[in-house]
C-alpha positions in Angstrom: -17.9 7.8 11.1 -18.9 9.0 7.8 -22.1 6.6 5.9 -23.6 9.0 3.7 -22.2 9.9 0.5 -23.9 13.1 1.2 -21.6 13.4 4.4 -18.4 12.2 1.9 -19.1 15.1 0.0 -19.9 17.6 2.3 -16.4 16.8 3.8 -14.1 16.8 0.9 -15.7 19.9 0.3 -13.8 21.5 3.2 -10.6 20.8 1.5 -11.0 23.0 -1.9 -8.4 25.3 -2.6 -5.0 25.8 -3.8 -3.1 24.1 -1.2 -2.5 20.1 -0.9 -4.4 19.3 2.1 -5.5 15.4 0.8 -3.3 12.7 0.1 -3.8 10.3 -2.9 -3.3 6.6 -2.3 -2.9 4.1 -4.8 -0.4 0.6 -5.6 1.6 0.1 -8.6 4.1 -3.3 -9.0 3.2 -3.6 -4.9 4.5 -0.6 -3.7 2.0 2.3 -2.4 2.4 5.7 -4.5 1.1 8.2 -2.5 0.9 12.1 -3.4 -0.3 15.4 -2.1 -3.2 17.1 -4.0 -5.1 20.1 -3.9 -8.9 19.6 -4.4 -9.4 22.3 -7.0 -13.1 22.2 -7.1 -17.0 20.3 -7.3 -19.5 19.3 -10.1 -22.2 18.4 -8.5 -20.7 14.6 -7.3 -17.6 14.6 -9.4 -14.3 16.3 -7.6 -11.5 17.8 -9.5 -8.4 17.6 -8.2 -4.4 18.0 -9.1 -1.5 15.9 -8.4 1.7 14.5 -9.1 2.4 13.3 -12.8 3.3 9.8 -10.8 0.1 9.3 -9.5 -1.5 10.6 -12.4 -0.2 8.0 -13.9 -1.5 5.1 -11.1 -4.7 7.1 -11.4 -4.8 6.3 -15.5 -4.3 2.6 -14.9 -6.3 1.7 -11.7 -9.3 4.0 -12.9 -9.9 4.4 -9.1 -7.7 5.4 -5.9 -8.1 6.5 -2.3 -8.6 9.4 -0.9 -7.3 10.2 2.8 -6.9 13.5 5.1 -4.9 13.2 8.3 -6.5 16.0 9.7 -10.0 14.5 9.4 -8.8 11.4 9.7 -11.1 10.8 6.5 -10.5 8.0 3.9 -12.7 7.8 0.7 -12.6 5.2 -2.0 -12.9 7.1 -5.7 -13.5 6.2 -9.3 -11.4 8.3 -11.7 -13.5 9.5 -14.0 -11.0 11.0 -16.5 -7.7 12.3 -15.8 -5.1 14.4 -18.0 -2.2 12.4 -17.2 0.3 15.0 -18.8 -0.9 17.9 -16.4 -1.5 15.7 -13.1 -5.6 16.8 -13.2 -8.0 14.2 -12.8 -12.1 14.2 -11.8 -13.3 12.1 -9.2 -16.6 10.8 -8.5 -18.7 7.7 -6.8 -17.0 8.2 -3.1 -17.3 5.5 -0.7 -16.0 5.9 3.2 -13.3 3.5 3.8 -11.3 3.0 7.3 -8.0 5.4 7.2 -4.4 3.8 7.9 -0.9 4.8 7.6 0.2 1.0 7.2 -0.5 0.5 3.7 1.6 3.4 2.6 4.8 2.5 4.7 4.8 -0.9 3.3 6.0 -2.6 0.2 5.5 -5.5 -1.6 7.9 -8.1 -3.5 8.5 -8.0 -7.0 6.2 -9.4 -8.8 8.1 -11.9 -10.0 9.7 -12.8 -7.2 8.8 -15.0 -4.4 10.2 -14.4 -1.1 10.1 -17.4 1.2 10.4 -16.9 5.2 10.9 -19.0 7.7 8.9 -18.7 11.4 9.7 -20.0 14.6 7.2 -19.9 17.4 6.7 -22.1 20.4 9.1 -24.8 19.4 7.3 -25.2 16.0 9.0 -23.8 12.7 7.6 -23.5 9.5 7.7 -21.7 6.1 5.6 -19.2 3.6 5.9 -16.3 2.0 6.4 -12.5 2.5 3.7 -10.8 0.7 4.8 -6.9 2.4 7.1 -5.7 4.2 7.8 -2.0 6.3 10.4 -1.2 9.2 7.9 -1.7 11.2 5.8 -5.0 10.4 6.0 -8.0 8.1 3.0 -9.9 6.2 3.5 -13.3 5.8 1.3 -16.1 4.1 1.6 -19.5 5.2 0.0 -22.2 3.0 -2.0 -25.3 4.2 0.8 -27.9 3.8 3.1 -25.7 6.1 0.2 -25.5 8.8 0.6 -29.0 11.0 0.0 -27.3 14.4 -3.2 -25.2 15.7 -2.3 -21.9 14.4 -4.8 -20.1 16.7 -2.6 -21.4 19.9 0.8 -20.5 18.0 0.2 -17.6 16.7 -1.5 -15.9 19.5 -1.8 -11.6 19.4 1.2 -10.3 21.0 3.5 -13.9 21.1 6.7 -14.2 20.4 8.3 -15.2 17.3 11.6 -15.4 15.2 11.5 -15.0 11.5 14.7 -15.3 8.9 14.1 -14.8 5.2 16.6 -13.3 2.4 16.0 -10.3 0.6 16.6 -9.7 -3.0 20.4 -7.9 -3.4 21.1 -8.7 0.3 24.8 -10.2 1.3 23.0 -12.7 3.7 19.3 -13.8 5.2 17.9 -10.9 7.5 17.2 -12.6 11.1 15.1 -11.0 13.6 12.4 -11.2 16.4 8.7 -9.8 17.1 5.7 -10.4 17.9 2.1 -11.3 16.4 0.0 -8.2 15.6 -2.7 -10.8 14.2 -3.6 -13.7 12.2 -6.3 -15.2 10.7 -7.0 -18.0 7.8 -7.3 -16.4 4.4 -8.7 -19.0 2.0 -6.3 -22.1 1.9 -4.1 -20.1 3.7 -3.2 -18.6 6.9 -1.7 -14.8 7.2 0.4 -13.8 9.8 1.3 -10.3 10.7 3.9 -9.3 12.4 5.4 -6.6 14.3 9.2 -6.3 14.6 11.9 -5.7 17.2 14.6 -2.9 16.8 17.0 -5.1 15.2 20.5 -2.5 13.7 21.2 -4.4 10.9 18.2 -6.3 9.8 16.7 -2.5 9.8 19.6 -1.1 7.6 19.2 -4.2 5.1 15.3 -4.0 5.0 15.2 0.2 4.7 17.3 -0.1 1.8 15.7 -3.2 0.1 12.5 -0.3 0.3 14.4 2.2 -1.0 15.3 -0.1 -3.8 12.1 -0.9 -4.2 10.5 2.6 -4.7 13.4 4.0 -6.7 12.6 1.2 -9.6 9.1 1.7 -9.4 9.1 5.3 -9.3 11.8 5.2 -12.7 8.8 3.1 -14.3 6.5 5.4 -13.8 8.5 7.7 -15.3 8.7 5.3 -18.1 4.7 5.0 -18.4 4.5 8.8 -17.5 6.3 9.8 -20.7 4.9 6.5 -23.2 1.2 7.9 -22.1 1.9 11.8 -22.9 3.6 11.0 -26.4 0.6 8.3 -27.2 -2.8 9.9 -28.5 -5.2 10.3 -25.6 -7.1 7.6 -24.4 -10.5 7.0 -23.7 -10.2 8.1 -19.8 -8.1 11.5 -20.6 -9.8 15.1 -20.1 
């Protein structure tokens, strides 16, 4: 495992050249953007690289994003430093090891402005919170404190069975399925839940295209921000 920023950089370094060998991580409106880029070169700490205008764009309003290699298995928190969102080039700098995963990049999040409530049923008890993401593969549901009148611990044990039924957002009718706990834990007032699903046909079809929705919106606003930000006067974090 990498500790050093010395052993960050010495890493990365591996990766300059003209092909896209890292992967660029970041969320806009809950959904993960995530682009190839090609590490074009080093200033002492700061790393220059190119991407997509996309997450150019993500890069311009976090001011930070992740860095990841699957080859390395590496993952690297950065600041962006500047970053020319019209060409896709941005400078990194401040690298900080972080643990690599797929997960967050399969997954999506509700809109915004949209609550999604869920029901769970578990060892005769049933109760009700929210979906805060979702994947084909796993949900992420909070439950809050006035929903929690059983020992969570004992009901939500890793690997136990469940049933969950929530409605998506455009979908004909509620999306019913099965899994099992992957974890859970308390998180402040309330109590997370993740969960990993069953191959269920149709609640599969409705939940891959509620993603697809998902990212086709937020990759058109990007687009949006993408074109505002290259017709506005450069900003304080461009090249």
């Amino acid at each position: 495992m990498l500790n050093l920023p010395e052993e960050v950089l010495d890493a990365l370094k591996r990766f300059v050249g003209p092909q896209p060998l890292i992967m660029l991580l970041n969320d806009y409106q809950g959904v993960a953007i995530a682009s190839e880029a090609n590490l074009q070169g080093f200033d002492l700490t700061t790393a220059t690289v190119r991407t997509h205008i996309h997450q150019a764009v993500c890069l311009a309003l976090e001011n930070q994003t992740r860095v990841q290699s699957r080859t390395l298995s590496l993952a690297v928190q950065a600041r962006v430093a500047a970053v020319d969102v019209g060409t896709g080039i941005a400078r990194l700098t401040d690298f900080k090891p972080v643990a690599y995963t797929t997960e967050r990049r399969l997954s999506v999040q509700p809109a915004p402005a949209r609550s999604i409530e869920i029901e769970l049923s578990a060892q005769n008890w049933t109760t009700h919170g929210r979906l805060e993401a979702i994947s084909l593969a796993s949900l992420n549901i909070y439950l809050p404190a006035s929903e929690i009148f059983f020992e969570p611990e004992l009901v939500f044990r890793e690997g136990s069975g469940l049933h969950a039924r929530f409605h998506l957002p455009g979908a004909d009718r509620p999306i019913s399925l099965d899994g099992s706990v992957i974890s859970s834990a308390p998180q402040q007032d309330d109590y997370r839940v993740s969960i990993k699903l069953a191959s269920e046909g149709e609640a599969q079809k409705a939940i891959r295209e509620y993603i697809l929705q998902r990212r086709a919106m937020v990759a058109q606003e990007l687009q949006t921000r993408y074109e505002e930000m290259t017709q506005s006067p450069p900003g304080a974090n461009q090249m």
